[in-house]
N, C-alpha and C positions, 0 to 999 in steps of 0.2 A: 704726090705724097705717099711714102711709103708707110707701113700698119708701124715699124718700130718709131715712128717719126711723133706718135701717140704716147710714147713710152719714157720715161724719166729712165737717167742712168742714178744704177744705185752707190753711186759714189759720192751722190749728192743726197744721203739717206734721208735727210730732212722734206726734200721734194719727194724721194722717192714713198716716201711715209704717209703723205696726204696723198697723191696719187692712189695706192692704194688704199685708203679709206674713203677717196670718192669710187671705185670701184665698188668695194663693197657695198656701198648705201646704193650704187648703181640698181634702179627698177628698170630689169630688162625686160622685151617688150618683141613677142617674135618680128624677125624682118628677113626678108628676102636676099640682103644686103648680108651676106654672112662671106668669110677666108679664113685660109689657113695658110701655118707660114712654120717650115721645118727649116733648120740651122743650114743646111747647104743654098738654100737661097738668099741668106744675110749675112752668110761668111764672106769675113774680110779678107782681102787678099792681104798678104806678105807675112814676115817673121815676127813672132810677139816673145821676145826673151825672158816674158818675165810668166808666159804663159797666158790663157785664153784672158786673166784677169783684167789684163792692159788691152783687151780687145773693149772697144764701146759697145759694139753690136752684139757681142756674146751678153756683156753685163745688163743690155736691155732685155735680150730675148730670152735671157735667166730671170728675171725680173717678172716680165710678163707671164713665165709659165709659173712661177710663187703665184701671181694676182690670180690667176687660172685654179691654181689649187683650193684657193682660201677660199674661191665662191663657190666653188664645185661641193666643197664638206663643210655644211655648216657646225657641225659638231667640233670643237676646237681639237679637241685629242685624234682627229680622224685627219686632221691638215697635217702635208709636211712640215718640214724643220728646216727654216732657210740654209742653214748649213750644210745640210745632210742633201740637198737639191743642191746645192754649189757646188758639191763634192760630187757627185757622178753626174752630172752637168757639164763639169768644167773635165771632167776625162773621157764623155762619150754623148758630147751634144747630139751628135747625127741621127738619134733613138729618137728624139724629140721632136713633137708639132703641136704647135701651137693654134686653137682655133678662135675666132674674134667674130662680132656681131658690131656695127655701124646704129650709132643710137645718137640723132641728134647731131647729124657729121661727123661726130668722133666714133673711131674705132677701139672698142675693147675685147680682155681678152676674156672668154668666158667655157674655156674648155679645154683639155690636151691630152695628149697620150705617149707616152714616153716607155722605151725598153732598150734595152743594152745586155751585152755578152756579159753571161757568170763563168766563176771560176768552176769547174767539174767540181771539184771537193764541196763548193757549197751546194750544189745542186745535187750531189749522193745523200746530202743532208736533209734538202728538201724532200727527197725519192725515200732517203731509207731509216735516217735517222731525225726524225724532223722534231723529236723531243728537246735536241742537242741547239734548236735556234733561240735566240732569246729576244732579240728585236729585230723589227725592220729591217736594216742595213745588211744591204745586202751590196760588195763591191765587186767592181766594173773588171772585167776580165779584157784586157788588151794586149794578148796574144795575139801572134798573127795567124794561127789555126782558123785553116778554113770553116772547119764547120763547128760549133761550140752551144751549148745550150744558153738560151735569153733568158732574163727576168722581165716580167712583166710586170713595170714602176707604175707604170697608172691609165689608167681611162675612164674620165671623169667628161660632167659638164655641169655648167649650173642648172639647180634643180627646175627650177621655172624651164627651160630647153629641154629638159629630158621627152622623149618621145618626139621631137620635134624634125623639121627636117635636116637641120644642122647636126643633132647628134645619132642621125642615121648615115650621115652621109662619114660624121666624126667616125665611128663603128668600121663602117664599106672602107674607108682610107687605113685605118689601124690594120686590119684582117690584109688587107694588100702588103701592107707593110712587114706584117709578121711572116706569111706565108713565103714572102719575097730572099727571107734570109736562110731558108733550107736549115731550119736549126737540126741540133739533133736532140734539144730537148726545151719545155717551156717550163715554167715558173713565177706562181705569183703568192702575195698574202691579200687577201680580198678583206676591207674594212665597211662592206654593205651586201645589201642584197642583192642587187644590181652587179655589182662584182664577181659574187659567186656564179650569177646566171654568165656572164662574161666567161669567166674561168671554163666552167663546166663547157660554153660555146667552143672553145679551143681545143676541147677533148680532155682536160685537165681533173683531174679527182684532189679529192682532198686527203689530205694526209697526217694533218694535224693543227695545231692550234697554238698562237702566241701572244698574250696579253687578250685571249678573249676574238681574235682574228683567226680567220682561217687560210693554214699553210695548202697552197695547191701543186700541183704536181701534173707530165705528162710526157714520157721517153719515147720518143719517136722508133728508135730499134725495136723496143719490147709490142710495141702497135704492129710492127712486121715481122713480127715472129711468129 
């Protein structure tokens, strides 16, 4: 049995609806029993013409990391926007991991951390004009420039898990992962406090503020100068 085998496709939104509303009433319950599952291990092999859309296992493990989000931020205004996760999802899954806890046989998904390559012009925005942002959306830079500044879309887990051994281990896997991409710059909007301690962990400062969030910032050149 594999973790997506747990997962409704959302194509069948009606399933995929209650699904998510049994997660969320989900009372999670620490277990030893914890995975993680990023897009290059549930990518499908061959051509999809119509794009990642017509992949099943993309539309599940897009799904899952939505169910991830919505327990992670109980405050409705602090959760993504299915859309807005479909969209730099479906042009830069491989940023993405998903983390799951085994409750009663079934595996859910209760955590993730997600980032992908910015475009420079937004990321001068972050760095110098950060007045100039006005929401969230920040899109997926795919160039093939080796070396490119990330945004940092999320690292999250349900709050019951926080401090736990899953979102330490969640934390030790994301830091490999960022470090791993030789950025030449990071960037995130932090919607807690917990986020800010994150940012600031990356070397990142703040630089300003949008809708009440804080815009972070952190140029790897200017750190070796």
């Amino acid at each position: 049995m594999q973790l997506l085998d747990y997962v409704p496709d959302f194509s069948c939104w009606e399933e995929a609806a209650s699904w998510i509303k049994k997660g969320q009433d989900l009372v999670v319950n620490k277990s030893d029993n914890i995975a993680s599952l990023e897009w290059k291990e549930c990518q499908e092999k061959g051509a999809f013409p119509f794009g990642l859309y017509s992949s099943k296992n993309w539309r599940k493990f897009a799904l899952a990391t939505f169910l991830a989000d919505l327990v992670s931020y109980p405050t409705p205004s602090d959760q993504v926007n299915f859309d807005r996760l479909l969209f730099v999802m479906h042009a830069f899954p491989e940023g993405f991991r998903v983390w799951w806890i085994e409750q009663e046989g079934i595996w859910w998904p209760v955590g993730y951390t997600g980032w992908y390559p910015m475009l420079e012009t937004t990321f001068k925005l972050f760095e110098k004009e950060s007045e100039k942002i006005k929401n969230r959306m920040v899109v997926p830079n795919l160039s093939t420039d080796q070396q490119k500044p990330l945004y940092l879309f999320n690292f999250s887990v349900i709050p019951s898990l926080k401090k736990s051994s899953l979102s330490h281990e969640l934390m030790k896997r994301y830091v490999e992962d960022i470090n791993a991409q030789n950025a030449s710059g990071l960037a995130c909007i932090t919607v807690s406090s917990e986020g800010q301690h994150i940012a600031a962990r990356f070397g990142m400062s703040i630089t300003g503020h949008v809708d009440g969030e804080g815009i972070w910032c952190y140029n790897s050149s200017q750190s070796k100068a």
